[in-house]
FIVORO-998398 format. One record per residue: residue number from 1; x, y, z of N, C-alpha, C, O in turn. Coordinates in nm, 2 decimals. Each point is the difference from the previous one (the first is absolute). Layout:
BEGIN
dotor; nu; nv; nw; cau; cav; caw; cu; cv; cw; ou; ov; ow
NUM; X; Y; Z; X; Y; Z; X; Y; Z; X; Y; Z
...
END
This chain:
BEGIN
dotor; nu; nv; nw; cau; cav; caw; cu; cv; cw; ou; ov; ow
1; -3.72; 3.87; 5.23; -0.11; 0.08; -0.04; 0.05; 0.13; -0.07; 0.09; 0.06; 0.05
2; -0.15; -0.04; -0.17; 0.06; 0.12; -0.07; -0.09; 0.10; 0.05; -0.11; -0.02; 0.04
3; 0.19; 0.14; -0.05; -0.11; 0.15; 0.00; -0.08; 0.07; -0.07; 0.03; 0.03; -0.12
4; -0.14; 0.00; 0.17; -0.11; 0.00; -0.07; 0.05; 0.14; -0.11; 0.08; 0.09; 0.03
5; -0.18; -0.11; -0.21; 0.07; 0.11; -0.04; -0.17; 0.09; 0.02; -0.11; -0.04; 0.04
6; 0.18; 0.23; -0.12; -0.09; 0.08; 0.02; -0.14; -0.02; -0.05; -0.10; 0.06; 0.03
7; 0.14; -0.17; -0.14; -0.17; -0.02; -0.10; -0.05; -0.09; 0.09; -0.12; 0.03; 0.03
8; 0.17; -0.17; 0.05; -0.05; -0.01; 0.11; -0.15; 0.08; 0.09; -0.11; -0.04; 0.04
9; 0.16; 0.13; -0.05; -0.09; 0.07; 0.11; -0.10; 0.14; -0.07; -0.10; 0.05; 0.06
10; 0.16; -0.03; -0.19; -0.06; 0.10; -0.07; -0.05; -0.04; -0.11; 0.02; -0.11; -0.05
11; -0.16; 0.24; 0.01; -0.03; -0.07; -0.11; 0.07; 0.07; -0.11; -0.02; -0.03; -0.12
12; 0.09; 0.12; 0.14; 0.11; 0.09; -0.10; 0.06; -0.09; -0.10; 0.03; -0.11; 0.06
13; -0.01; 0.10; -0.17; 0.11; -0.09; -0.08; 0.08; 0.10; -0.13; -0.04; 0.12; 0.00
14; 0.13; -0.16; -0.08; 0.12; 0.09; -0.08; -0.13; 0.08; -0.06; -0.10; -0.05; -0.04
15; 0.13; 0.22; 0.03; 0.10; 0.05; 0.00; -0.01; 0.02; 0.16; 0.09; 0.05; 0.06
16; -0.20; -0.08; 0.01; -0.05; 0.07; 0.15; 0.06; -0.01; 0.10; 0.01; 0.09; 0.08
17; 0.03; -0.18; -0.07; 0.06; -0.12; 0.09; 0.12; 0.05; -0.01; 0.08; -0.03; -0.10
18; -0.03; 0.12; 0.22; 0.14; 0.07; -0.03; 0.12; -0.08; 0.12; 0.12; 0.01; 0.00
19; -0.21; -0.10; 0.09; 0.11; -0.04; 0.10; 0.06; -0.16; -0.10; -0.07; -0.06; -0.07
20; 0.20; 0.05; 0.11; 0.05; -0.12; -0.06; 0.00; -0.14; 0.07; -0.04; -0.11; -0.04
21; 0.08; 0.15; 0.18; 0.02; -0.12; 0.15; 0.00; 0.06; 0.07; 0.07; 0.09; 0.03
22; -0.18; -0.18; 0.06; -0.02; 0.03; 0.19; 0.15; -0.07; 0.05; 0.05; -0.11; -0.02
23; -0.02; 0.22; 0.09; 0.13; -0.09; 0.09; 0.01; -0.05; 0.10; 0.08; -0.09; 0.02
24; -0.18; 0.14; 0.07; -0.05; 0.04; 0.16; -0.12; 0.02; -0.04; -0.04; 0.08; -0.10
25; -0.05; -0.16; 0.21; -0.17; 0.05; 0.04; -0.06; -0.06; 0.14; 0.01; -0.12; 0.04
26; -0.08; 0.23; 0.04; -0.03; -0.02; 0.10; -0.16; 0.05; -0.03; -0.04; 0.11; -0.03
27; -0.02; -0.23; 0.04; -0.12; 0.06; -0.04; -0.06; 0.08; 0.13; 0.00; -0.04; 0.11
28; -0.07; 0.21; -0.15; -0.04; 0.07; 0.10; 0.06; 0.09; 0.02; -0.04; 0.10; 0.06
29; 0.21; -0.12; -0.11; 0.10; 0.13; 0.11; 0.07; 0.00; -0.11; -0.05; 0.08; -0.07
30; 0.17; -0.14; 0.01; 0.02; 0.08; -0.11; 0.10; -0.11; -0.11; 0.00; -0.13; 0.01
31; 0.08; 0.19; -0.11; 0.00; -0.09; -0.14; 0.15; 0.07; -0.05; 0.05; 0.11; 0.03
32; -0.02; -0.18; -0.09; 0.15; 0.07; -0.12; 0.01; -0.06; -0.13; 0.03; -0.12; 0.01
33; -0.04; 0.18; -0.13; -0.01; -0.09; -0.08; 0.12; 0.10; -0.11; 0.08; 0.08; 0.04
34; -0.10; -0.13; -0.20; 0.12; 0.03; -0.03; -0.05; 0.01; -0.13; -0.08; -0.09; -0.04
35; 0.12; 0.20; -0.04; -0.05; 0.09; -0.14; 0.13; 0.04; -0.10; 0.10; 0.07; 0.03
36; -0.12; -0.13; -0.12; 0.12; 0.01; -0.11; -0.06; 0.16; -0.07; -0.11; 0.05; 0.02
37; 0.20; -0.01; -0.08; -0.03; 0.15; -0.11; 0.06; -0.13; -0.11; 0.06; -0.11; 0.03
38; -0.11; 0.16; -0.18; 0.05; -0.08; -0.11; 0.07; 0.11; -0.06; -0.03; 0.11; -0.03
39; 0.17; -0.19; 0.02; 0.14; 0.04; -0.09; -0.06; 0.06; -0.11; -0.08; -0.07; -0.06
40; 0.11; 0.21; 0.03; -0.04; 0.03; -0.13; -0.14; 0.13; 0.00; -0.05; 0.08; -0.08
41; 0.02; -0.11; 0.20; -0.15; 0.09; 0.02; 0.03; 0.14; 0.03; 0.10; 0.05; -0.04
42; -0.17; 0.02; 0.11; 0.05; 0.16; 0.01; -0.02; 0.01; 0.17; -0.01; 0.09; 0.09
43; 0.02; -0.23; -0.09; 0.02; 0.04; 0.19; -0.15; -0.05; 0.04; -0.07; -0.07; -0.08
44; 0.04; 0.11; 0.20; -0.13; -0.02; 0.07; -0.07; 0.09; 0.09; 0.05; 0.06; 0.10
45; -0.20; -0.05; -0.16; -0.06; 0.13; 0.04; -0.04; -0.01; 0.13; -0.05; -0.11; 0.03
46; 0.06; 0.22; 0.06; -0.03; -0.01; 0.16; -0.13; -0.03; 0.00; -0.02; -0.04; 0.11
47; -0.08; 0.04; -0.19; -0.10; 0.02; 0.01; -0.06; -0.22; -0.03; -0.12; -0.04; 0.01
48; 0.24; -0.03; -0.04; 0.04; -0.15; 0.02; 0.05; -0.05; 0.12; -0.03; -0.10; 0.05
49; 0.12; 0.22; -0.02; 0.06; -0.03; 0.15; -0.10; 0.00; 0.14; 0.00; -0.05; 0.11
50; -0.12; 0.15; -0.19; -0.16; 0.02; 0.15; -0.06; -0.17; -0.07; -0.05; -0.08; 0.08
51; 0.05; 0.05; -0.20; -0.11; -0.14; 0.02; 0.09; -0.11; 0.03; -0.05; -0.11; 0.03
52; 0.22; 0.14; -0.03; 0.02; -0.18; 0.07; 0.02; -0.01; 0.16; 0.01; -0.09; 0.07
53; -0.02; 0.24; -0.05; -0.05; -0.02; 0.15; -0.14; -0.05; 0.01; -0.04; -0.10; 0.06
54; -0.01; 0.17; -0.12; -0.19; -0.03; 0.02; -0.04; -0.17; -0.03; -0.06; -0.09; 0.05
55; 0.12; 0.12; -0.15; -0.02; -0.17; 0.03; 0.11; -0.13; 0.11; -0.04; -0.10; 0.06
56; 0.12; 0.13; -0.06; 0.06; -0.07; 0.10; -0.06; 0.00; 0.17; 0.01; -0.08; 0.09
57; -0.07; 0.22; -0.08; -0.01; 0.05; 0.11; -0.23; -0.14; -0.04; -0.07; -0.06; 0.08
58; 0.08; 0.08; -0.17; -0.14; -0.05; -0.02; 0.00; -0.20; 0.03; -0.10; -0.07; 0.01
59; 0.22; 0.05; -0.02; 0.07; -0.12; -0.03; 0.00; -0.04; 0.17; -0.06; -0.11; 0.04
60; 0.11; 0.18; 0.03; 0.00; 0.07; 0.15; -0.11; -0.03; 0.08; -0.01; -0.08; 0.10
61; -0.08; 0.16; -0.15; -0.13; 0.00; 0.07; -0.11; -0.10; -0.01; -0.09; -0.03; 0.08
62; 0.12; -0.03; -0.20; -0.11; -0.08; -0.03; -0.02; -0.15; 0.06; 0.09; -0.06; 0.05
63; -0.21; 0.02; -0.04; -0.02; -0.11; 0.13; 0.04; -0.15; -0.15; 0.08; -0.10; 0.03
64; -0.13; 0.11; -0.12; 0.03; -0.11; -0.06; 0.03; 0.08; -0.15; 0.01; 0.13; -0.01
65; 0.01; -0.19; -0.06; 0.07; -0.02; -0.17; -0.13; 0.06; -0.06; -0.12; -0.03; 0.00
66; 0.18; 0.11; -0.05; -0.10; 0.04; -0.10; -0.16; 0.10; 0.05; -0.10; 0.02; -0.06
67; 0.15; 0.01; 0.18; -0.10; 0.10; 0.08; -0.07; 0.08; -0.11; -0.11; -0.01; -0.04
68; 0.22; 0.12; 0.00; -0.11; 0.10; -0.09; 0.08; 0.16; 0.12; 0.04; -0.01; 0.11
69; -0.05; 0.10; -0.18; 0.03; 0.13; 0.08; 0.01; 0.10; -0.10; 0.00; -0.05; -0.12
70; 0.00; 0.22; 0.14; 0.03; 0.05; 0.01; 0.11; 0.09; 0.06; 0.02; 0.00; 0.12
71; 0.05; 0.09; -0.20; 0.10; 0.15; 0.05; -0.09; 0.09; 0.02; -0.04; 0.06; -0.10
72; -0.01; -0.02; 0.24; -0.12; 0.07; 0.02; 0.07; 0.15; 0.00; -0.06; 0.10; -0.05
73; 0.20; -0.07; 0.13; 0.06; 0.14; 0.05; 0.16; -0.02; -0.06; 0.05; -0.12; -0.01
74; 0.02; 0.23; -0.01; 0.18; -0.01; 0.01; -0.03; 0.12; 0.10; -0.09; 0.08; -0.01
75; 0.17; -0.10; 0.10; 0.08; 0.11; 0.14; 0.12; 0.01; -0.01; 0.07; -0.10; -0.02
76; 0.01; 0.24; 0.05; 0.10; 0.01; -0.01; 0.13; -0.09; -0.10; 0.11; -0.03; 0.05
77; -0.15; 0.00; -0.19; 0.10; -0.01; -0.08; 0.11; 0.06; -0.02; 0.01; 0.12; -0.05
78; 0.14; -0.20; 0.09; 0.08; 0.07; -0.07; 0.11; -0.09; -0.06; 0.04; -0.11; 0.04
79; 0.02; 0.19; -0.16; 0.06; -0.05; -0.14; 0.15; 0.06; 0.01; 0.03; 0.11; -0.03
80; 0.05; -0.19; 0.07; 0.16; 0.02; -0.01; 0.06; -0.03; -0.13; -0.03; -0.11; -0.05
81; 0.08; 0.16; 0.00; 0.06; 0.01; -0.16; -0.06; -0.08; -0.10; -0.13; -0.01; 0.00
82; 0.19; -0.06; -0.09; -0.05; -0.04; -0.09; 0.01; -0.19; 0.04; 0.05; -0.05; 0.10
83; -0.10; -0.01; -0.22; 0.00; -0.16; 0.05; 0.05; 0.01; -0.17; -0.06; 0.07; -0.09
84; 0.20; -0.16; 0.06; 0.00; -0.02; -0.11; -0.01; -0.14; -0.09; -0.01; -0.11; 0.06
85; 0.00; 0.12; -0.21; -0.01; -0.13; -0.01; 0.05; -0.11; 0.04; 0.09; 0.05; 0.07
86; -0.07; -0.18; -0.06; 0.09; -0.11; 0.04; 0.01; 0.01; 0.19; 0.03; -0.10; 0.07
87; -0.06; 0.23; -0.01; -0.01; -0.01; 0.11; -0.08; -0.12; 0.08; -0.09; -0.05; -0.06
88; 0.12; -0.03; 0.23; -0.08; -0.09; 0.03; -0.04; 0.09; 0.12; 0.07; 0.07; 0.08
89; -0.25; -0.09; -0.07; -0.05; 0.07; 0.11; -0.03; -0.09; 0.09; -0.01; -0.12; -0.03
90; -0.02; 0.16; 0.16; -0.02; -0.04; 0.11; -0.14; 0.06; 0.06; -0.02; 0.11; 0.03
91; -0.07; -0.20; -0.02; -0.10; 0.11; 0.02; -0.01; -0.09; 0.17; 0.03; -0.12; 0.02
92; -0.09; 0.19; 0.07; -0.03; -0.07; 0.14; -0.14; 0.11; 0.06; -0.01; 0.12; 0.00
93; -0.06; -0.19; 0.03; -0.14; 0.08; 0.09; -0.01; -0.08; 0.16; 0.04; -0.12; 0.01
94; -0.08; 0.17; 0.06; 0.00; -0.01; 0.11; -0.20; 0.09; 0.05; -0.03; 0.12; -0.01
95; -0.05; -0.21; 0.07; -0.12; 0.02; 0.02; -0.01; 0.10; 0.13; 0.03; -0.05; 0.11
96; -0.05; 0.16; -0.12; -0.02; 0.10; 0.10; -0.15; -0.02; 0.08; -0.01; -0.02; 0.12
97; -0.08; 0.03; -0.20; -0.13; -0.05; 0.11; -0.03; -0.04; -0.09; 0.05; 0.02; -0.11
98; -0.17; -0.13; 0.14; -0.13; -0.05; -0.03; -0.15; 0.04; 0.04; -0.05; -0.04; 0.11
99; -0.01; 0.10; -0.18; -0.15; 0.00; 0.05; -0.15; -0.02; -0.10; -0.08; 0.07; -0.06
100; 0.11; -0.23; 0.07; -0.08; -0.05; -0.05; 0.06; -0.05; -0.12; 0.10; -0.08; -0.01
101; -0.17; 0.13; -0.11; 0.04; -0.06; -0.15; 0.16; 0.11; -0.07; 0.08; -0.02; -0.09
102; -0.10; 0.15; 0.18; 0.10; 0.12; -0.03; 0.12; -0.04; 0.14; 0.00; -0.04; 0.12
103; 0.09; 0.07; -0.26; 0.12; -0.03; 0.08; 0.10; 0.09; -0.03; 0.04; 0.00; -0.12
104; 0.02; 0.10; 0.20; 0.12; 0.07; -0.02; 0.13; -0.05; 0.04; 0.03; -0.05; 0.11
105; 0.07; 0.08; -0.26; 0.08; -0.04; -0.02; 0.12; 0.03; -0.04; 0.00; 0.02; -0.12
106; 0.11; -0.02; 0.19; 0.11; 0.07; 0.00; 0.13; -0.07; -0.14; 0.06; -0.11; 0.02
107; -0.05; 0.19; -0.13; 0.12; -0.09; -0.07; 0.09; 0.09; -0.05; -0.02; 0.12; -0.01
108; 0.16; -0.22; -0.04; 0.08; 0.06; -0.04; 0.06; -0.07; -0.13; 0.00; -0.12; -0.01
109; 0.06; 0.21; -0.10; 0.06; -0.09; -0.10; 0.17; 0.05; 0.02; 0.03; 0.12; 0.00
110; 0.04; -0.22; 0.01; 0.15; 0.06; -0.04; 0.01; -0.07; -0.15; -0.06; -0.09; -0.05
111; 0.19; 0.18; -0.01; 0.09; -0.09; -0.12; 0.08; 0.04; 0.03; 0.03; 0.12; 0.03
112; 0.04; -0.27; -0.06; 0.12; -0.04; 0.00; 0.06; 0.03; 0.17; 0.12; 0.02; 0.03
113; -0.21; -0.02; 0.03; 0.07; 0.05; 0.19; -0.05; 0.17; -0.02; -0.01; 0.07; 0.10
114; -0.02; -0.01; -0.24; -0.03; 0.15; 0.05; -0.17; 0.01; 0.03; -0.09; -0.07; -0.03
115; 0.10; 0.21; 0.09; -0.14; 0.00; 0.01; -0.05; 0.05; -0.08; 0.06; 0.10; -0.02
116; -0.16; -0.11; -0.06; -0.09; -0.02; -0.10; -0.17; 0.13; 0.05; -0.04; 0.11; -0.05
117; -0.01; -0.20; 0.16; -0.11; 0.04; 0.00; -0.07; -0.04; 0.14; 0.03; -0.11; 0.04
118; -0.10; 0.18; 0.03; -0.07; -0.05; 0.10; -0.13; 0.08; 0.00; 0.00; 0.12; -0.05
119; -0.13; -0.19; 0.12; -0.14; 0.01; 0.03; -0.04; -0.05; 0.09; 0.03; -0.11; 0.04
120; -0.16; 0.23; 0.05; -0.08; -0.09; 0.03; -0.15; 0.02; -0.07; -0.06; 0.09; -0.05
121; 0.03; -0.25; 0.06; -0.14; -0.02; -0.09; -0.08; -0.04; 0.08; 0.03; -0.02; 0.11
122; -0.19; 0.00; -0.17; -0.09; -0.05; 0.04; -0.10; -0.08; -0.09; -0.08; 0.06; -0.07
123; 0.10; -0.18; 0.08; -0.05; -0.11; -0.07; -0.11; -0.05; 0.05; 0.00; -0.04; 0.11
124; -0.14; 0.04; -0.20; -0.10; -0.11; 0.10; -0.01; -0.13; -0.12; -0.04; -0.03; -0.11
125; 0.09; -0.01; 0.21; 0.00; -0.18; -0.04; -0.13; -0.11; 0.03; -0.09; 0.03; 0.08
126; 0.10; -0.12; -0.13; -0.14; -0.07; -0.05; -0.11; 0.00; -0.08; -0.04; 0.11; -0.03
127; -0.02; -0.22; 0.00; -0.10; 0.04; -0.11; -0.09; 0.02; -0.02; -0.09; -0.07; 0.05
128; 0.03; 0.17; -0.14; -0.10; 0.13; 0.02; -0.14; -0.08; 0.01; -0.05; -0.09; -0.06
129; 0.01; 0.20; 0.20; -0.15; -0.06; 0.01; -0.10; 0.08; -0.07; -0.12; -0.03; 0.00
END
C-alpha cells in the first residue's frame, strides 16, 4: 500500500499545495511530510513555512479526505534563519488538543536537519455548516 499524497486529503492544488509527501500519519496525533524549495527561486517565505504546517497539521486532524478547514490562529511563531532554494524541508505537527472541530497544533519545519521554523496553530477542521 502506497502513502497517501497531500492532494489526497486537501483541496489545495499547484501553486497552493506546498506539501510534496506524507511520510508518516497517525490520524488524530500527528504527521511528517516533506517540502522541496525550487532550485533557482529566492528561497522560501516563512510565511509558506506557517501554511505547510497548517495544512499538514489539517491533514492530521481531519476525520476523512477532503474534510474542508480553516487556519483560524498562529501562537508563538518562530523563524530560525533563512530556508534556501534547492533546500529539502521537513515539516512534522503533532495534535496538542482537540475540542470539537478546533484543534491545536504543535509544528515544526527543519531544512536540510536545520531548524527552519516552529508554531503553535489553531485549525478548525471540517466542513462548514
Amino acid at each position: 500500500m502506497h502513502s497517501p499524497a497531500p492532494w489526497d486529503f486537501l483541496p489545495h492544488r499547484y501553486p497552493f499545495l506546498v506539501l510534496d509527501r506524507i511520510i508518516a500519519r497517525e490520524p488524530g496525533q500527528s504527521a511528517t511530510a516533506l517540502m522541496r524549495t525550487t532550485a533557482g527561486t529566492r528561497g522560501c517565505s516563512p510565511l509558506l513555512l506557517l501554511e505547510a504546517m497548517a495544512q499538514l497539521g489539517g491533514i492530521v486532524a481531519a476525520d476523512d479526505a477532503n474534510g474542508g478547514g480553516i487556519l483560524a490562529a498562529v501562537d508563538h511563531a518562530d523563524f530560525h534563519g533563512t530556508v534556501e532554494a534547492g533546500d529539502s524541508l521537513t515539516v512534522s505537527v503533532t495534535v496538542v488538543k482537540s475540542f470539537g472541530p478546533l484543534h491545536l497544533v504543535a509544528g515544526e519545519v527543519t531544512a536540510d536537519g536545520r531548524p527552519a521554523a516552529s508554531a503553535t496553530i489553531t485549525l478548525k477542521v471540517g466542513t462548514p455548516r
